[in-house]
Backbone as a printed PyTorch tensor [residue, N CA C, xyz], in Angstrom:
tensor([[[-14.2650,   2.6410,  -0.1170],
         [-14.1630,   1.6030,  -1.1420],
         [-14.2500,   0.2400,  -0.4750]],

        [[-15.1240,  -0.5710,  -1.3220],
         [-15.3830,  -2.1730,  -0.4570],
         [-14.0580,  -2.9720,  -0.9010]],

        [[-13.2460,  -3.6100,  -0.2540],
         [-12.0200,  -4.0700,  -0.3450],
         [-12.5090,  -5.8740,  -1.0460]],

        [[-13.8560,  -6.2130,  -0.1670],
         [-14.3100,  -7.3800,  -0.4020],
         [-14.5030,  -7.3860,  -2.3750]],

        [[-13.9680,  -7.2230,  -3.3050],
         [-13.9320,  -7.4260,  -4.3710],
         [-13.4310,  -8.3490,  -5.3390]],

        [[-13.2810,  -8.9900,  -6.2640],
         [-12.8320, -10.1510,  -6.9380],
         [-11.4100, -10.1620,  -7.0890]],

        [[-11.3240,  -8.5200,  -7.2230],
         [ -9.8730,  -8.1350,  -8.0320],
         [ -9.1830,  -8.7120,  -6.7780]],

        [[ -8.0640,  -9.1220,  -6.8100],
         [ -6.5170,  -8.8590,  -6.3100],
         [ -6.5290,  -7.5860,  -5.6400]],

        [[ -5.8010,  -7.6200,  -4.5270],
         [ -5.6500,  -6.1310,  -4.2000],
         [ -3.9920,  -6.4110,  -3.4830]],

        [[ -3.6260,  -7.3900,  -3.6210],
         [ -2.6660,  -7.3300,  -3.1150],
         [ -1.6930,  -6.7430,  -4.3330]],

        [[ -0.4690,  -5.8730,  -3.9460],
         [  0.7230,  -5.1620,  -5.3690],
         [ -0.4370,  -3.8710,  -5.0420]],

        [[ -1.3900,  -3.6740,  -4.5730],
         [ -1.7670,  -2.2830,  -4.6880],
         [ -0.9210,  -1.2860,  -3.2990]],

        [[ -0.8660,  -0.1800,  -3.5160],
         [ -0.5420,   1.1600,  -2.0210],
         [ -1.9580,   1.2280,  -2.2570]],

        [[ -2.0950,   1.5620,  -0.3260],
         [ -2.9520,   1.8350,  -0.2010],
         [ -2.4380,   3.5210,   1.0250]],

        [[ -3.2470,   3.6300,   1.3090],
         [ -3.0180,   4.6590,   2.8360],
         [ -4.5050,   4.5030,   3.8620]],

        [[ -3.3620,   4.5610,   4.7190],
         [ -4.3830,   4.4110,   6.1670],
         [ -5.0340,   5.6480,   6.7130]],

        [[ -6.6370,   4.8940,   6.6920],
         [ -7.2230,   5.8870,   7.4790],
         [ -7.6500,   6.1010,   8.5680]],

        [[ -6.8370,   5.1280,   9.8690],
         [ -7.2210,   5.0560,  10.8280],
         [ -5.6300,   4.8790,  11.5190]],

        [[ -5.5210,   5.3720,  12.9820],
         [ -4.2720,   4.7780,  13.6070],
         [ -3.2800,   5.6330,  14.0010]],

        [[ -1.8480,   5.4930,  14.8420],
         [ -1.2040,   6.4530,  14.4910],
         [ -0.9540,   6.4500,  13.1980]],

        [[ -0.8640,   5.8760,  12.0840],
         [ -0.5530,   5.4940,  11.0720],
         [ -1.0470,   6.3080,  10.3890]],

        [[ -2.1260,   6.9660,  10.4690],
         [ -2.9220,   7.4850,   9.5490],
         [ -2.4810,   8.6270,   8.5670]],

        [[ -2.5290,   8.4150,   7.6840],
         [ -2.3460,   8.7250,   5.6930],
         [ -0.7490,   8.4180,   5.3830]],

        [[ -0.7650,   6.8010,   6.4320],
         [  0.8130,   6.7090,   5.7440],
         [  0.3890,   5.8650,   4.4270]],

        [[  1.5560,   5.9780,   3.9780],
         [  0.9380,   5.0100,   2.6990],
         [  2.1880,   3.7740,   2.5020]],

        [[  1.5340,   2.7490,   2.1740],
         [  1.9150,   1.1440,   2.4450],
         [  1.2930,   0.6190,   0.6500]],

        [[  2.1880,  -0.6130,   0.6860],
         [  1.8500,  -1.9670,  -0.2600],
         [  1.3160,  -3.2140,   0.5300]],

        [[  0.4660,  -3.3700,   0.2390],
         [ -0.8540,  -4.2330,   0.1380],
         [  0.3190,  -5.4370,  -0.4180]],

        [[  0.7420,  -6.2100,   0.7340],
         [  1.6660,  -7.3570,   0.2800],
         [  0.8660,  -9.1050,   0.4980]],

        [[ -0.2190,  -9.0220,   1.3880],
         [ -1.0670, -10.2710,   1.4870],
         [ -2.0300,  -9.8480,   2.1240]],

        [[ -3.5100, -10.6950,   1.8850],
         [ -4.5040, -10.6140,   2.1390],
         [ -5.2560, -11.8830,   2.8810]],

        [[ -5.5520, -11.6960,   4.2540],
         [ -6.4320, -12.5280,   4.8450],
         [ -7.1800, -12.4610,   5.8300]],

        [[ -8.2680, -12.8310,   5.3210],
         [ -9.9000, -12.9070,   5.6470],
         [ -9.7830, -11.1230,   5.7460]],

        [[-10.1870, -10.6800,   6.8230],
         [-10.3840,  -9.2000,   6.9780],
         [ -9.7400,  -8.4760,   7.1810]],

        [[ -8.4670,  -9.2730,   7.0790],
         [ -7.0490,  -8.2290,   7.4210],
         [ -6.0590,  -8.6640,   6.2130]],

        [[ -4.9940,  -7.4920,   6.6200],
         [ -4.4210,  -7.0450,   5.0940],
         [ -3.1580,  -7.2230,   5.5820]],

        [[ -1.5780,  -7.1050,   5.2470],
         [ -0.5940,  -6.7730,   5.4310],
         [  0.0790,  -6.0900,   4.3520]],

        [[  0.2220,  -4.9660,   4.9800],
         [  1.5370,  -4.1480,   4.5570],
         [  2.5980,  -3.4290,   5.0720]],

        [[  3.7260,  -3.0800,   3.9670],
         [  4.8920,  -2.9440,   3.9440],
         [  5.1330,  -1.3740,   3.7470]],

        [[  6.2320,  -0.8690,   4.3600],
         [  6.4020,   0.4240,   3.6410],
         [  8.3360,   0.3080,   3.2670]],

        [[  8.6070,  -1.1400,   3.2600],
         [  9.9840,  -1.1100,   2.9510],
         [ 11.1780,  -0.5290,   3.7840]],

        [[ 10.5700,   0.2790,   4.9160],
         [ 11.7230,   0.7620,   5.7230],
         [ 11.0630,   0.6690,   7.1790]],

        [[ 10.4660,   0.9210,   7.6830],
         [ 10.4720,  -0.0590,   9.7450],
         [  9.6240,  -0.9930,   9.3510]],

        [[  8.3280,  -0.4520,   7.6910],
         [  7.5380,  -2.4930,   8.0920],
         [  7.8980,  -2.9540,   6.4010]],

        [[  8.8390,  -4.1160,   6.6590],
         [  9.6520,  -4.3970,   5.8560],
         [  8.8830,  -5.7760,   5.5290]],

        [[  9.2950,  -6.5510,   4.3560],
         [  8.0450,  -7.3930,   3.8620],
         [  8.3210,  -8.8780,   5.0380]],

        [[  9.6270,  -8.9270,   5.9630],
         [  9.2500,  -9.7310,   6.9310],
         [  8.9830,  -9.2920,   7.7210]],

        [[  8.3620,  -7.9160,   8.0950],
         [  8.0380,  -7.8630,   9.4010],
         [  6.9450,  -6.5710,   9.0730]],

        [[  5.9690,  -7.1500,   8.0020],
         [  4.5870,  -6.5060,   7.7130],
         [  3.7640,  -6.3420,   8.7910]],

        [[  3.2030,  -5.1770,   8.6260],
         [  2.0600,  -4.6120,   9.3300],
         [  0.7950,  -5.0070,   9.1850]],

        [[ -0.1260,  -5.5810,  10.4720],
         [ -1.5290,  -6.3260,  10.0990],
         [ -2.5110,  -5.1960,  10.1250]],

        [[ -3.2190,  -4.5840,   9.2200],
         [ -4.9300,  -4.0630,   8.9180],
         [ -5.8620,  -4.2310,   8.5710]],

        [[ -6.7210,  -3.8920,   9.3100],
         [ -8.5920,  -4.1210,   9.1850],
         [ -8.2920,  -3.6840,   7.8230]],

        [[ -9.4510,  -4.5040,   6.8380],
         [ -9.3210,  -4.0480,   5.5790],
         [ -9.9870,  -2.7530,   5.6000]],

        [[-11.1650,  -2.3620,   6.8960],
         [-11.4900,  -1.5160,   6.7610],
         [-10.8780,  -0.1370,   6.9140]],

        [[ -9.7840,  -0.3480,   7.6970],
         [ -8.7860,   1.0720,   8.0520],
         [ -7.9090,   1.6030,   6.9760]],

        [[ -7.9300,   0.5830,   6.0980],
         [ -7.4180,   1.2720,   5.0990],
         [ -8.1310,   1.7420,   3.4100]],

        [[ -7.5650,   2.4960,   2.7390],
         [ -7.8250,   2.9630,   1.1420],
         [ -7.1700,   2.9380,   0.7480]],

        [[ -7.5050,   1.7530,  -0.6750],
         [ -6.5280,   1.2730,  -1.5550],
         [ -6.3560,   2.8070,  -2.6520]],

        [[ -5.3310,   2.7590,  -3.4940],
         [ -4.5590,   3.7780,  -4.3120],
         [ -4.9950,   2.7470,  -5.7260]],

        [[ -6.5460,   3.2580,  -6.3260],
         [ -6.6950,   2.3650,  -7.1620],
         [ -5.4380,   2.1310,  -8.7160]],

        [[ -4.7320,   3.8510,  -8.7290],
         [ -4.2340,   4.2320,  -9.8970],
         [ -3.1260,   3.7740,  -9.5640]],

        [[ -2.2720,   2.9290,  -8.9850],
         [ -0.8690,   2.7050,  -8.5940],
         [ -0.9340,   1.1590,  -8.0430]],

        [[ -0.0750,   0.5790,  -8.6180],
         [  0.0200,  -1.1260,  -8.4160],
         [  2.0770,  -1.0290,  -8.3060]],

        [[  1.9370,  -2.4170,  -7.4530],
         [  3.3790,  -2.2690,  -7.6530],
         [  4.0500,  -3.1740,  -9.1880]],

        [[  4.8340,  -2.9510,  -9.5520],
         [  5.1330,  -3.3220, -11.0590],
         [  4.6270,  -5.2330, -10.8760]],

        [[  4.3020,  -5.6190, -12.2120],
         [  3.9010,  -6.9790, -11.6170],
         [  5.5450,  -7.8700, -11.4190]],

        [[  5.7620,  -8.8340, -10.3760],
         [  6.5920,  -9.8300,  -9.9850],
         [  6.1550, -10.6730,  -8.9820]],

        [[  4.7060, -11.3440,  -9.4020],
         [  4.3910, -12.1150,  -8.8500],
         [  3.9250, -11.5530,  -7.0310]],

        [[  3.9220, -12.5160,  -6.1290],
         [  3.6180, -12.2050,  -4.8700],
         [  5.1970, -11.9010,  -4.1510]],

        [[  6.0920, -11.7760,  -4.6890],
         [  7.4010, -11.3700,  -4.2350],
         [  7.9450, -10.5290,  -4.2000]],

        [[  8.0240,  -9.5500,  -3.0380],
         [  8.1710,  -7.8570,  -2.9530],
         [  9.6430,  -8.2160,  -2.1130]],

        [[  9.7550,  -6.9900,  -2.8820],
         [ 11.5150,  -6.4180,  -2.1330],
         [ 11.2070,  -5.2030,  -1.2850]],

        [[ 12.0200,  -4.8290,  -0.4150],
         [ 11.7310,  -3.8850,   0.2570],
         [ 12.2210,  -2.9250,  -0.8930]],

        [[ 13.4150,  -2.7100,  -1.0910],
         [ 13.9530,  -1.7450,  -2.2040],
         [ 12.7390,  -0.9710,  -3.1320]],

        [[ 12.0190,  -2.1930,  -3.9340],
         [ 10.7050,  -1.8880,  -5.1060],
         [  9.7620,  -1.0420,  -3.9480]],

        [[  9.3810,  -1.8600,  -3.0010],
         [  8.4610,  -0.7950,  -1.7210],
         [  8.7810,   0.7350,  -1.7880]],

        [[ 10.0100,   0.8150,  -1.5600],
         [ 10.0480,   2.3170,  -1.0380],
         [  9.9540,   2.9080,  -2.3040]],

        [[ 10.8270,   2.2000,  -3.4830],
         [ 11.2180,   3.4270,  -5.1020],
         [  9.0120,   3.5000,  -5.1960]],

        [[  8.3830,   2.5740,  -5.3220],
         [  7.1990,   3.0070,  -5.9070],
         [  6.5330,   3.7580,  -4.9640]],

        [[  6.1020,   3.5730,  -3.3450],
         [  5.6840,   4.7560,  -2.9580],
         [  6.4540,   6.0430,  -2.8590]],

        [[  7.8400,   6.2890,  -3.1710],
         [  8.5850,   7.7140,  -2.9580],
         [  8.1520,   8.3030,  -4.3920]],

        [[  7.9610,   7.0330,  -5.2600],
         [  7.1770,   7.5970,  -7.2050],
         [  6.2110,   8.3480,  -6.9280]],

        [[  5.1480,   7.6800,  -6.5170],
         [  3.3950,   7.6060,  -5.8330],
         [  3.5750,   9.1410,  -4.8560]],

        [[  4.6000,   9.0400,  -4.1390],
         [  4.2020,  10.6610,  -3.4340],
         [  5.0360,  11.3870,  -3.8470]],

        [[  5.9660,  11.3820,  -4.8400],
         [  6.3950,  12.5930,  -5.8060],
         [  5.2400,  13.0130,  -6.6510]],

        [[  4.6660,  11.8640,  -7.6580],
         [  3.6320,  12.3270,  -8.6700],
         [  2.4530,  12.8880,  -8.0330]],

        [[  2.0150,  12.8100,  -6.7390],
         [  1.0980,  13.6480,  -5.8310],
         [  1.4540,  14.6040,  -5.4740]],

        [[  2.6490,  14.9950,  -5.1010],
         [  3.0870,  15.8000,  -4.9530],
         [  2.9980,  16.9010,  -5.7870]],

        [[  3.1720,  16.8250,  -7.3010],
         [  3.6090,  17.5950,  -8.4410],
         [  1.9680,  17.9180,  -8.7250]],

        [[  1.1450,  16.8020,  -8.8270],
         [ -0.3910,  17.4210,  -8.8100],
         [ -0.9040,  18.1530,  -8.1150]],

        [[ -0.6460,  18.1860,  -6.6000],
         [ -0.8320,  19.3710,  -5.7160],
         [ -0.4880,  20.7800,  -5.7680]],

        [[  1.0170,  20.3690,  -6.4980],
         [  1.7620,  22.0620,  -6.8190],
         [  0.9880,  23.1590,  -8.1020]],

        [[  0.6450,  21.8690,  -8.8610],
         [  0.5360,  22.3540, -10.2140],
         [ -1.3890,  22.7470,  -9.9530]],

        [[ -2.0780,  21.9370,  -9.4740],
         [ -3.7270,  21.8480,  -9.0400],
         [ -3.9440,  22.9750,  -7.9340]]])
């Protein structure tokens, strides 16, 4: 997916496809030039975000974090991706 798009992508999870990191899944907390920062609310916390090539990562087009502006809590971080990989979870069991 081309990240270079009009939309906003920041409030989106995405997961990484490159790194040790790879298929963790993060919030897309700021965006600049070709790199991204995100959070996963517990070691990369929204002050001490993680920098990615926009290319290493894939955004989670179906999952945004609730809207509140550009101001993330770590707390909201973790409840929506632990949501995001329960409801994957339950599609895997059931698929």
């Amino acid at each position: 997916m081309d990240l270079n798009m009009e939309e906003s992508i920041v409030g989106m999870l995405a997961s990484s496809k490159a790194g040790h990191d790879k298929d963790s899944v993060y919030v897309i907390i700021r965006e600049d030039g070709e790199y991204i920062y995100v959070a996963d609310g517990k070691s990369r916390t929204v002050e001490r975000p993680k920098r990615k090539n926009k290319k290493h990562v894939q955004p989670i087009k179906k999952k945004r974090m609730p809207e509140s502006g550009n101001d993330f809590s770590d707390l909201e971080i973790k409840r929506t991706i632990k949501e995001y990989l329960r409801e994957r979870e339950e599609r895997n069991v059931k698929g």
